[in-house]
C-alpha positions in Angstrom: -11.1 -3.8 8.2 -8.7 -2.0 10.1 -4.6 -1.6 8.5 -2.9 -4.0 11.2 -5.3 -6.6 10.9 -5.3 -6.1 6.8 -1.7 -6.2 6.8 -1.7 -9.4 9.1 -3.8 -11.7 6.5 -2.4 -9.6 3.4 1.3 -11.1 4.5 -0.5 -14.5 5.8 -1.6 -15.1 2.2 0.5 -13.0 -0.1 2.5 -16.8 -1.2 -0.4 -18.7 -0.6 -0.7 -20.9 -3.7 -4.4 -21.9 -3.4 -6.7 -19.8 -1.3 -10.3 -21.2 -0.5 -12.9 -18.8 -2.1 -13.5 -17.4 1.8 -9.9 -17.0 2.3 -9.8 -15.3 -1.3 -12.5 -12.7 -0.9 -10.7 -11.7 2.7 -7.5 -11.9 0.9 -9.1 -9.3 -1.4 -10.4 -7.1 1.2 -6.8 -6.9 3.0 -5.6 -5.7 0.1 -8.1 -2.9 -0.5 -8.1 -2.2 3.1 -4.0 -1.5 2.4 -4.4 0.1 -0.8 -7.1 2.8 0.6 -5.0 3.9 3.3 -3.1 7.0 3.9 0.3 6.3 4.7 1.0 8.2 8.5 4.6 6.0 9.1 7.4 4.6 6.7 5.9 1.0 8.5 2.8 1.9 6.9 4.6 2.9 3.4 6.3 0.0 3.4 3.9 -2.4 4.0 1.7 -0.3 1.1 4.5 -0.6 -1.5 5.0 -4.2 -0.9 1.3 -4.9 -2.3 2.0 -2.9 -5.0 5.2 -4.1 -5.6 3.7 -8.2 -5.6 1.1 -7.2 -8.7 4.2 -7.4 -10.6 3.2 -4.1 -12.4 -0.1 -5.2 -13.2 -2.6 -2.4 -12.7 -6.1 -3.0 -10.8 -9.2 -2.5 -12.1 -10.3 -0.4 -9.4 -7.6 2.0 -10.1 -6.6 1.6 -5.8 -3.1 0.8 -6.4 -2.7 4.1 -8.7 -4.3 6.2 -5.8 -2.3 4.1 -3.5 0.6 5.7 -4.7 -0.4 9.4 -4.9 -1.3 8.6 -1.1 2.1 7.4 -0.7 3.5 10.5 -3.4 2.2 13.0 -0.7 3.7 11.2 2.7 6.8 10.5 1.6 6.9 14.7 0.4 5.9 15.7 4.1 9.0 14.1 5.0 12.2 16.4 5.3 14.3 16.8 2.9 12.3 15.3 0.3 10.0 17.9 0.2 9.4 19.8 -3.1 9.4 23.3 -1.0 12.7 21.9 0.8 14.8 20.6 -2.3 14.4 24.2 -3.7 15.4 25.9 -0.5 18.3 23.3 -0.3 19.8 24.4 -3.7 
């Protein structure tokens, strides 16, 4: 599953108070599909941190919402200033 159409049902069923088992299981694979990408825009870290963000700090089984976040740990430093290499050049 691509990230657009993951995001799309991910935010379709996010509040969703009872899913069918079908819309469950795609539920489920929307969220893995987000969690298992590498962040290329803020869009795209957004829309990753708000999945982690609705587990309510509950961690997964599966460990993708830790790797999630490294993923996101390593965009977020390619952006300037917050760079490790450019905070020490900075001070």
């Amino acid at each position: 599953m691509d990230f657009s159409t993951a995001k799309t049902i991910w935010s379709a069923n996010a509040t969703a108070d009872d899913l069918t088992e079908a819309q469950a299981a795609r539920f489920e694979q929307a969220e893995e599909a987000i969690l298992s990408h590498t962040p290329e825009t803020l869009d795209d870290l957004r829309d990753m941190l708000a999945v982690v963000v609705a587990q309510n700090g509950d961690t997964r089984s599966d460990k993708l919402d830790a790797e999630a976040l490294a993923r996101m740990l390593a965009f977020v430093d390619t952006l300037t200033p917050y760079r490790p290499d450019n905070r020490r050049a900075a001070a």
